[in-house]
C-alpha positions, 0 to 999 in steps of 0.5 A: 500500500502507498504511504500517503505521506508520501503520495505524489498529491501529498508531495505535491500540497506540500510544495504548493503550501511551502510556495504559498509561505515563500511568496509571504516571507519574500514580503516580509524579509528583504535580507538578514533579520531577527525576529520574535515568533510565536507558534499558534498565535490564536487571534493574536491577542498576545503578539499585538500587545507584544508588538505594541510595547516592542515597536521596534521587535519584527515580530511574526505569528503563524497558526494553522488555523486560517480562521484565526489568522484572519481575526489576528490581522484585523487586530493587527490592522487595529493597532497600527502595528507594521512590524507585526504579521501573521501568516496561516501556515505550519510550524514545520513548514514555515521552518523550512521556508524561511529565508536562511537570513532570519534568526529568531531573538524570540520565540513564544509558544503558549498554551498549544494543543496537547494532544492529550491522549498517548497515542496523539502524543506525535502531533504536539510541536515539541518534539525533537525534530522541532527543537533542531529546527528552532536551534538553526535560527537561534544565536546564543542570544535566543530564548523560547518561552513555553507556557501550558496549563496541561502538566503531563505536557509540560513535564514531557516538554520540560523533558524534551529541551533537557535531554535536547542536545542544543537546548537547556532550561534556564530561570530566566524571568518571563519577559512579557506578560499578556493573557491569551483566551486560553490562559483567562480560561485556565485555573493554572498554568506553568512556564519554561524557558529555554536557551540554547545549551551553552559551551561547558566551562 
């Protein structure tokens, strides 16, 4: 039987996503660039409070929610924020189109899907490969804040950059705080921070 994942119309919707990326980062990045990036964005409540107190951070949220992505622009629209965009695509996909030229200063992921039963446990975004990625846009300078009001997923992301060869946690102080929808929703949630794994003394 074919693999579907690796079906010529499977191939083929890849491309055709990571072209659609392409074209809107070309908007974005006209040459080297640091930026803040928040992985599921939502409505964007976050980022445009972000991008306001930061006027001068190139800031970019992605969802793979188109829905949400279009309410996140008319927040954008709004606030008058023109460093802040938000683009519809996935994580992984928006990695591998990025223009080798970009780094990220920051990277936010709050309060993602977590795929509560074991055997979705594949689809949460923290995963190794992920970290990698992230990594290769990362200077010594970078920080990924996670945040989560699922314990076992935060124990298990805890796990991931801790044992992740480029990555360890640090109690750096959280730099932000704006509450997401999920987040006002949440009776607790948790924090991590993570930094790439500095050279041993």
């Amino acid at each position: 039987m074919e693999n579907s994942s690796r079906s010529p119309r499977f191939l083929s919707i890849v491309e055709e996503r990571k072209s659609t990326i392409r074209q809107s980062l070309s908007h974005i990045f006209q040459g080297p660039a640091e930026s803040v990036c928040e992985f599921g964005c939502g409505h964007g409540h976050f980022l445009v409070a972000y991008a306001q107190a930061h006027p001068s951070a190139l800031c970019i949220g992605l969802d793979i929610e188109s829905a949400r992505v279009e309410r996140a622009r008319k927040k954008q629209e709004r606030a008058a924020t023109p460093r802040l965009h938000f683009l519809h695509a996935d994580a992984n996909l928006f990695l591998d189109t990025l223009p080798v030229t970009v780094m990220f200063s920051a990277v936010f992921i709050l309060f993602p899907d977590p795929w509560p039963k074991k055997r979705h446990h594949k689809h949460r975004l923290i995963q190794p490969d992920f970290l990698s990625k992230l990594q290769s846009r990362s200077t010594a300078n970078t920080r990924v804040y996670f945040r989560t009001d699922h314990d076992p997923y935060f124990e298990e992301a805890s796990n991931m950059f801790s044992s992740h060869p480029t990555w360890e946690l640090t109690r750096e102080a959280w730099p932000f705080e704006h509450p997401t929808v999920f987040q006002s929703r949440a009776v607790s949630h948790r924090s991590l921070v993570a930094r790439p794994r500095q050279p041993a003394a």
